[in-house]
N, C-alpha and C positions, 0 to 999 in steps of 0.2 A: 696720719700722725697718731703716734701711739700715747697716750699719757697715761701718768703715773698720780694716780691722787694720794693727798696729803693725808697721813697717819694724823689720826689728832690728835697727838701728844707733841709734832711736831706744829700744827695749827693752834693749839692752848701758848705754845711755850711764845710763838711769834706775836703774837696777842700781849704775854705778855710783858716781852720785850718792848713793842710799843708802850701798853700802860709805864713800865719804868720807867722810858726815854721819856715821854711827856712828863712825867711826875718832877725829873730830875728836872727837865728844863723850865718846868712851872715852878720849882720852888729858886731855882736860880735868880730866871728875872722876879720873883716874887722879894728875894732877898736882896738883890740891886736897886731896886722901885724902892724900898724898904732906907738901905741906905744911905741914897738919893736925895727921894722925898721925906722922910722920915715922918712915915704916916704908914698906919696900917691898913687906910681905906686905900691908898695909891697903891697900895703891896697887892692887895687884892686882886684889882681892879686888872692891873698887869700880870698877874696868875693866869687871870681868868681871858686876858684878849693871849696870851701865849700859848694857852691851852686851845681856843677857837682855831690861832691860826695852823698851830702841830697837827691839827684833827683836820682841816682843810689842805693843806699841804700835804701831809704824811700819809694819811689814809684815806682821803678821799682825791686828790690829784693826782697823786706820784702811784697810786692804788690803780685807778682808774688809767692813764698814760702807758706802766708799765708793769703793772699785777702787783710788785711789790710796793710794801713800806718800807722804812728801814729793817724792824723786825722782822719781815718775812722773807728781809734779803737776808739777813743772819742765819738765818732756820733752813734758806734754800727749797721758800715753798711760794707761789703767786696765783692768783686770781687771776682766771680766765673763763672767757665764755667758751660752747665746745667745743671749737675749730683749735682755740690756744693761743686766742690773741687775748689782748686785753681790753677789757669788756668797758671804758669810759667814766669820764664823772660823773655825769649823769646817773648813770646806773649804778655807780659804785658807791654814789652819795643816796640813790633808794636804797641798797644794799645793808648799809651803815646803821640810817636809819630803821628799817626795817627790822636788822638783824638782831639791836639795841630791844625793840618795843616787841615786837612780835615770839621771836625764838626763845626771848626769857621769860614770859611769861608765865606759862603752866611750868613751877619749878624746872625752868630752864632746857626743857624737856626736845625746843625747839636745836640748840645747841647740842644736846646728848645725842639726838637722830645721826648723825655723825654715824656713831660706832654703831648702827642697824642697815644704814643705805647702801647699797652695793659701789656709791660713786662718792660716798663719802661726803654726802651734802648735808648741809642743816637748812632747814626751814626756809633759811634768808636765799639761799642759793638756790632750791629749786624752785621757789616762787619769781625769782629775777635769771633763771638759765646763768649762773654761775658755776663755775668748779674750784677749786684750791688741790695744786697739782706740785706734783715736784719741780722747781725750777729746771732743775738738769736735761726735762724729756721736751 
């Protein structure tokens, strides 16, 4: 099997299509919790469990089961280990993690590797045997 890794202009933009989608959905239920309860600590509170659950659902379940999130189903890009399957929660929840602490750190330097690796990986990926490939191949 032949695959096709992800341009990172295509990998940024799915990124952040997700950051959006969550933002919109967290200020949604933040603004129902709001009108509801009519408190700003319960606005919160519901912000912030809508946001846990978008981040375990979207990009660590649905990531891990079937390479995409919603955004990376938009962009037509998925996460997979190198065979081309998709690579678990487990791993996709180190990945996550990892990719957040680790690749940003030395100004983000971990993320930029991208545009110098032949496979298109950043930091998180080739410490966890990841790729982010074109859905298509």
């Amino acid at each position: 099997m032949s695959l096709e890794y992800a341009h990172i202009g295509r990998r940024l933009l799915a990124d952040i299509c997700d950051i959006a989608i969550s933002i919109v959905l967290a200020l949604v239920a933040a603004l129902s919790a709001l009108l509801i309860f009519n408190s700003s600590e319960a606005a919160a509170h519901v912000a912030n469990i809508t946001w846990f659950l978008w981040f375990f659902g979207n990009a660590t379940y649905s990531v891990g089961a079937t390479g995409q999130s919603w955004g990376r189903r938009l962009l037509g890009v998925k996460v997979v280990d190198s065979d081309g399957r998709p690579v678990g929660f487990w791993r996709i929840l180190g990945r996550n993690l990892f990719a957040f602490h680790v690749s940003a750190l030395p100004l983000f330097l971990g993320f930029l590797w991208i545009a110098w690796d032949d496979k298109r990986r950043a930091w998180h990926d080739m410490a966890l045997g990841t790729l982010v490939v074109d859905a298509n191949t």
